[in-house]
N, C-alpha and C positions, 0 to 999 in steps of 0.2 A: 269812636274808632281812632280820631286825630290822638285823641287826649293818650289813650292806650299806647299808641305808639310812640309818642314822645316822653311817657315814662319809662316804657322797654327800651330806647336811645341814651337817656339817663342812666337807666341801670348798667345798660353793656359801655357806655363812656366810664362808670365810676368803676367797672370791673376790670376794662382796661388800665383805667391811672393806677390800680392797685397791683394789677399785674406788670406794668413797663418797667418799673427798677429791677426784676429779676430780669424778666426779657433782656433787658441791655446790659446787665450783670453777664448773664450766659453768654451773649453776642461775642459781650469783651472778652471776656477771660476762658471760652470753649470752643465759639464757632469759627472767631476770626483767625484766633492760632493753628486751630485745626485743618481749616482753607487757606492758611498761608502754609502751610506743611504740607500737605498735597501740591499746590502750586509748585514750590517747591524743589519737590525730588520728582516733577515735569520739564521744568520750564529755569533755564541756565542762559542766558542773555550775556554773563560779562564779554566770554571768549568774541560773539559775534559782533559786541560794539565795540571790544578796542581793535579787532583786525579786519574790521567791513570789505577793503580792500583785497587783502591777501587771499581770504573766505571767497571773495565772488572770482578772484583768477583761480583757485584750489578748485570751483565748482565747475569749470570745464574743463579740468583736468582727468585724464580716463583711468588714473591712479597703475596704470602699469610700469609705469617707468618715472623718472625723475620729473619735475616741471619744465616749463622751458625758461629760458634766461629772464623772461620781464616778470614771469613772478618770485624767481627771485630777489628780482632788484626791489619789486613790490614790497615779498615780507620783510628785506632787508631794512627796508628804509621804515615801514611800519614797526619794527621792533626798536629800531633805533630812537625813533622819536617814541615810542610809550616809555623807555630807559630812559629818557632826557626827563619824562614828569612822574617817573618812578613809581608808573603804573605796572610796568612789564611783570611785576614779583608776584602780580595774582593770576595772571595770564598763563604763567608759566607754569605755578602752582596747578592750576586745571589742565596744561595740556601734562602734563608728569603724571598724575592720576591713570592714564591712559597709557603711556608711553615710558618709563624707567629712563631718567637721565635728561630729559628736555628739558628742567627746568636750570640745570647748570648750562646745556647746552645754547639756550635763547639766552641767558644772561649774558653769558661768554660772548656771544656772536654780535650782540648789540654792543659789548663794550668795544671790542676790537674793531667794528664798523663803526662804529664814533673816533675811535682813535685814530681811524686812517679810511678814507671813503674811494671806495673803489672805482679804479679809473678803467678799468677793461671792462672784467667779465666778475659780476657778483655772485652766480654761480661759483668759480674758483676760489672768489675770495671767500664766498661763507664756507664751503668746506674746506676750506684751508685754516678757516677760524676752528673748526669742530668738524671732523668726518661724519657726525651722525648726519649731516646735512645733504649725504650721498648714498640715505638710505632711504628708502619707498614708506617705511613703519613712520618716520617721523614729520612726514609730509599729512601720511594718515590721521597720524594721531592731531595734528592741529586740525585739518576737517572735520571730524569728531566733535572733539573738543568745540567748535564751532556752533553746532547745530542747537540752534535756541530750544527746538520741543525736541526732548530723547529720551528714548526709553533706557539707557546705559543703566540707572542708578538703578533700576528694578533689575535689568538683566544682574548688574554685580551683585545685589541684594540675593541673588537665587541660584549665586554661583556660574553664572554665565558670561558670555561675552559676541562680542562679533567679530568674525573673521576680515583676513581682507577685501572678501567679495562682499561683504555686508550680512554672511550667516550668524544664525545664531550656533555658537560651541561654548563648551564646559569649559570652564575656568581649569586650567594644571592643580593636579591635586594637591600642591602645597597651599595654595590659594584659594581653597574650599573651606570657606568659615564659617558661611552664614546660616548655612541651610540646617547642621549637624548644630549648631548652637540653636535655630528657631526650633528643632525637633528636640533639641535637651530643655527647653525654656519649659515647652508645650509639654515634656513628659511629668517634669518636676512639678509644675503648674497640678496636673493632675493628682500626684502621688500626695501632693502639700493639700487639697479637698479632700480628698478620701481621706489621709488622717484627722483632719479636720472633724469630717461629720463622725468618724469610728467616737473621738473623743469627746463633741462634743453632743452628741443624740442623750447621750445618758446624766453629763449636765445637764443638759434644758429641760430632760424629763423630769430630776431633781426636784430642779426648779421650779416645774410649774404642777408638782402633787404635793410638795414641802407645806408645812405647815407659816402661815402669812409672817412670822417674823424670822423662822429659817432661812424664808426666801428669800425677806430681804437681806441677810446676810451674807447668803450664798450668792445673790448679786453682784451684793459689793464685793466682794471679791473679785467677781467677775470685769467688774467696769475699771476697781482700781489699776490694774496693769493695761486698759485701756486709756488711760487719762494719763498715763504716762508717757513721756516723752519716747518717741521712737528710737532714737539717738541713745537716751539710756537704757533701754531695753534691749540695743542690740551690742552697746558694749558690757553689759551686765552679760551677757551671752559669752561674748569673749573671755571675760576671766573664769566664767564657769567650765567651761568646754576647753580652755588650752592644757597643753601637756601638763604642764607645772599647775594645773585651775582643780579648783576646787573638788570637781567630782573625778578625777584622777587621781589626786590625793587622799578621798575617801575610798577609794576602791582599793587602792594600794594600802591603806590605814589598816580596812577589816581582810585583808590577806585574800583578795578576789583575785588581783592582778598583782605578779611580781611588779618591782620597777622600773624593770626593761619592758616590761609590758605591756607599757600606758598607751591607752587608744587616742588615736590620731582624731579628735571629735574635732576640730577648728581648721578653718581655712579650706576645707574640701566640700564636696557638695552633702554630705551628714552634716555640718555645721549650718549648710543654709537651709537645710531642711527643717531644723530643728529649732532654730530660728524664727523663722518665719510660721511654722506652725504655731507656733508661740505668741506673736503677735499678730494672726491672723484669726484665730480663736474665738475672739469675740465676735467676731462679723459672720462664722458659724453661729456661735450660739445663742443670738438676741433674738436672727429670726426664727431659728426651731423653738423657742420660748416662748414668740406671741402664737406662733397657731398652738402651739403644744396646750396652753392657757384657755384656748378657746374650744377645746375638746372635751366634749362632760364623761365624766367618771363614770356617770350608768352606760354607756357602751359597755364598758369594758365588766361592767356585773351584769351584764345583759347576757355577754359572750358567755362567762363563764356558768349563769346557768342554765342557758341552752347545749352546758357539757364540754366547753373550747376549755383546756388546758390554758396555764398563764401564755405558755410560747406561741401558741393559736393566738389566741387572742390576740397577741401584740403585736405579729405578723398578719392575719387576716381583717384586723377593725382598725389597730391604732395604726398602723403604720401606714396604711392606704391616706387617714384621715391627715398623717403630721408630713405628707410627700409636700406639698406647698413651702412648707418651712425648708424640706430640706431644698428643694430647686431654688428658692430665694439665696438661702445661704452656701451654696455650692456655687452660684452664677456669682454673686457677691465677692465669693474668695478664690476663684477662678481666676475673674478679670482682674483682681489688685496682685494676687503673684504673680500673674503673668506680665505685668508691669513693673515689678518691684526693682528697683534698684537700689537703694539704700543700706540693706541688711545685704542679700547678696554682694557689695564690694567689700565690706568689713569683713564679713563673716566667710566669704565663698573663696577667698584664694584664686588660686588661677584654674581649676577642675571646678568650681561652685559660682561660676559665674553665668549671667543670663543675659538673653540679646540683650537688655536694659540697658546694661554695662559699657557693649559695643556701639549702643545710638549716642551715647553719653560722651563715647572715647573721642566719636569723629566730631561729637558736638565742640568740643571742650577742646582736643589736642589737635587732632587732624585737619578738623576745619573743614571736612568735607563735609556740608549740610545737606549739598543735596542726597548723600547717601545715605545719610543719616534719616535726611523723612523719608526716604523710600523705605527704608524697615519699619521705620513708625509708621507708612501708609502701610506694609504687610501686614503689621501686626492688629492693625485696627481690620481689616478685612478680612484677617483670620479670626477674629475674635466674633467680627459682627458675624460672619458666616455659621460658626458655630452656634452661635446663639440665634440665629434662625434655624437651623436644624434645629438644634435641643429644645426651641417652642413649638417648632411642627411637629416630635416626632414624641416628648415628653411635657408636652406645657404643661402650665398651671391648670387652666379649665381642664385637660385631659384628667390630669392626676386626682384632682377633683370627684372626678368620675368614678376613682377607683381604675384607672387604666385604658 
């Protein structure tokens, strides 16, 4: 029995060594980005460590009216000295997010209160430095801005906001971006599958009744535009789809289209569509070709001389039998458009663009990260959501079944 179990300890020891370089491969490069992205677009700590002080006089404050005199002298003198170590520009940065004009506003009022330090009333002087300092919104917005755990970046992320009592209300409709862009993402996402599997079910069927050296040539075809660089497949896209691109000029050549006629196929959402179905394609059609492969051919002479027509037949035996291939390759090509960013900014213009775009813009321009993973936590939680529905309500094992 000893001996038994010290080779079963052996085994699961040499199964682990053999597993731990993926394990801590994943760790690095999925779990830990992942949980620092959620953490994230939660948890915002600058605001309440550079103004500790200003934050705990703001916090008995009952926000109906102005502060009184000693938190002004407070934030006065806390702004001034985060200016002197040339902290204040990120401070301000986050409370401006919240409030239009704060971030000229605290620069302004720190230089002027460095330049001359108030002998009366700090009160008079900071709004004497900038009026906004004898408004209620901009007392607000630094409290806000404060609060290390908030839920702000999801409320903005879904078009919302809070009021001054602390409700939640809708964002002014010029400032409704996110929701009408996550529901154009999710539709296109959709519309880019279903072309998908239309085109490729009758590839992979091809391919897996083809006789063994068609197949492989009808393969390679397949994989060579896979093994291509994405970058060039999506500006090989470009010159083919613009006005002056190639299939406008053949349209115009054999007299289909005058040449005031030319279709607008680049930079609007037809180009990212067309695009992207185009390099998606493969990740349709490799998994409808291994179950397609694994289906034998007397079904289908079965069907037919039990009296099933070709169309019967493909509808009532093969098509129950290849649903596995298609849920693999429709979840497959689901979740990578719904993520795509690369083809969509080339190709989508300013009407073919997807969130991807927008988590990208604050990454990169904006600098607002934390709003940035609260889209990216939406979007992994409407993904993963879906994808427990579509196993509860279609999974593999069902389909299997035949339904």
């Amino acid at each position: 029995m000893a001996i038994t179990l010290k080779r079963w300890d052996r085994q699961a020891l040499g199964a682990a060594l053999l597993v731990a370089p993926l394990a801590i491969f994943v760790a690095v490069t999925f779990v830990a980005p992942l949980a620092t992205m959620l953490v994230r677009s939660v948890y915002q700590p600058a605001v309440a460590e550079a103004l500790p002080e200003t934050l705990a006089a703001l916090a008995e404050w009952d926000g109906g009216s102005l502060p009184d005199e000693e938190t002004f002298r407070i934030a006065g003198a806390e702004f001034v000295a985060l200016n002197e170590r040339r902290a204040l520009g990120s401070v301000a940065t986050r409370v401006n997010r919240l409030e239009s004009g704060m971030r000229s506003t605290l620069l302004g009022t720190a230089r002027s209160l460095a330049a001359e330090t108030p002998s009366a009333s700090w009160r008079e002087a900071m709004i004497a430095a900038d009026a906004d300092w004898g408004a209620i919104e901009s007392w607000l917005a630094i409290r806000r801005a404060g609060e290390v755990i908030t839920p702000r970046y999801y409320l903005n992320a879904l078009d919302l906001d809070r009021g001054g009592a602390g409700e939640i209300v809708v964002q002014p409709e010029d400032r409704r971006i996110y929701v009408s862009l996550l529901l154009r993402t999710l539709a296109i996402s959709i519309a880019i599958t279903g072309i998908c599997l239309l085109l490729a079910y009758p590839v992979a069927w091809l391919l897996a009744h083809a006789r063994p050296r068609r197949a492989g040539l009808l393969l390679l075809l397949v994989l060579v535009p896979f093994w291509t660089s994405l970058l060039v497949r999506t500006t090989s896209w470009i010159v083919l789809l613009q006005n002056q691109g190639v299939i406008n000029d053949l349209l115009v050549t054999l007299g289909i289209l005058a040449e005031q006629q030319r279709l607008a196929l680049i930079y609007n959402m037809t180009g990212t569509i067309i695009a992207m179905v185009h390099v998606l394609l493969p990740f349709m059609i490799l998994p409808l070709y291994s179950i397609m492969r694994a289906i034998p051919e007397r079904h289908m002479q079965a069907a037919a001389s039990l009296g099933a027509s070709h169309w019967q037949a493909l509808r009532r035996v093969y098509w129950p039998q290849s649903l596995p291939g298609v849920a693999a390759g429709s979840l497959l090509v689901f979740i990578l458009s719904i993520g795509y960013y690369i083809t969509p900014a080339l190709v989508g213009g300013r009407t073919g663009q997807l969130i991807s775009s927008m988590i990208a813009y604050h990454m990169e321009q904006s600098l607002n990260w934390g709003l940035a993973a609260a889209l990216g936590g939406i979007l992994l939680l409407l993904v993963g959501t879906l994808f427990f529905i579509y196993d509860r309500l279609v999974g593999v094992d069902r389909m299997r079944l035949g339904g």
